[in-house]
N, C-alpha and C positions, 0 to 999 in steps of 0.2 A: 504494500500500500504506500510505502513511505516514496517509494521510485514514480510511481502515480501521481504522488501529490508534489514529487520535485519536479516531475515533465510537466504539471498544469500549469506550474509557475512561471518556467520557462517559457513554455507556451503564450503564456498573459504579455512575458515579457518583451519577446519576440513582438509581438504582435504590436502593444505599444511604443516599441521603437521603431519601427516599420510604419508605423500609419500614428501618428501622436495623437491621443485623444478619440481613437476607433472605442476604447474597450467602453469606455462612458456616451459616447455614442451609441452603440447595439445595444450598450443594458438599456436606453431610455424606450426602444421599440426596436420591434426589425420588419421589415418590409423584403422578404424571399421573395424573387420571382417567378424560384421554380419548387415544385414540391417533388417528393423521391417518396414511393411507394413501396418499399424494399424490404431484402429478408434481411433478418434479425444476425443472420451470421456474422461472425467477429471480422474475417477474414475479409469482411465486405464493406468497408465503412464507405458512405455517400463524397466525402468530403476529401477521401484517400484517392477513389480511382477519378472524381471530377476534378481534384485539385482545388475545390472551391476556400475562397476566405468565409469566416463565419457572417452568415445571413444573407449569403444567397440562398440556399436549399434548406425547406423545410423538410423534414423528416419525418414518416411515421412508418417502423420497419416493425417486421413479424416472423413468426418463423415460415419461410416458403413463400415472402408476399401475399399471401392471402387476405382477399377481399371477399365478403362477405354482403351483400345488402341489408342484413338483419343484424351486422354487428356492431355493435355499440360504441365500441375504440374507433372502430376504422372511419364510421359515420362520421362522430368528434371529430378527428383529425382533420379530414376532408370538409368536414363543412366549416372548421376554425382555418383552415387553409385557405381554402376560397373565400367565404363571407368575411373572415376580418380580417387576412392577413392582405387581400387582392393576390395570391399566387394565380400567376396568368399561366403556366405548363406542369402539367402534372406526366412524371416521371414513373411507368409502372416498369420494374426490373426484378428481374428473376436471375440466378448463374448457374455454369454447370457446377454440375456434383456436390447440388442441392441435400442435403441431408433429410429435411423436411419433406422436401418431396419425394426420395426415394420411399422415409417411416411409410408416406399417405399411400403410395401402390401399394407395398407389401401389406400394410396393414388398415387399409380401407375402413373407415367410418361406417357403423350400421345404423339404423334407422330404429 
């Protein structure tokens, strides 16, 4: 944990030497243009393979990407994405050798 919380820092630090006065800016709002609909896997962070700075891509990952019409989180996310955030492209990403998706074949949901 203690390595986590020295890379945030650096991270913080980086960031406001780079841009002076970015990190008090984003805490006041952020305005993402794009949202990332993605799987929960480590190996996959949104901001790793885009290269993005923080706030451009909103986030709302899971295991496998799954989206749901009846689910509760995904709805939230999506409709705090669009309605308040204005994200104008929405990002749905799946990759190989999905772990979730392999569980969901082998072992199929029953009704």
């Amino acid at each position: 944990v203690k390595g986590l919380l020295n890379s945030e820092k650096k991270f913080g630090q980086h960031l406001e030497k780079a841009n002076p006065g970015f990190l008090q800016q984003s805490a006041a709002s952020q305005n993402p243009t794009f949202m990332l609909l993605g799987c929960s896997d480590s190996r996959v962070s949104e901001g790793t393979i885009f290269h993005t700075q923080p706030g451009i891509m909103f986030a709302g990952r899971n295991v496998a990407a799954q989206y749901y019409d009846d689910d509760t989180n995904g709805n939230a996310v999506l409709t705090y994405a669009t309605h308040h955030l204005g994200v104008q492209h929405i990002i749905v990403m799946g990759h190989y050798g999905c772990g979730g998706v392999a569980a969901a074949i082998t072992s199929p949901m029953t009704s």
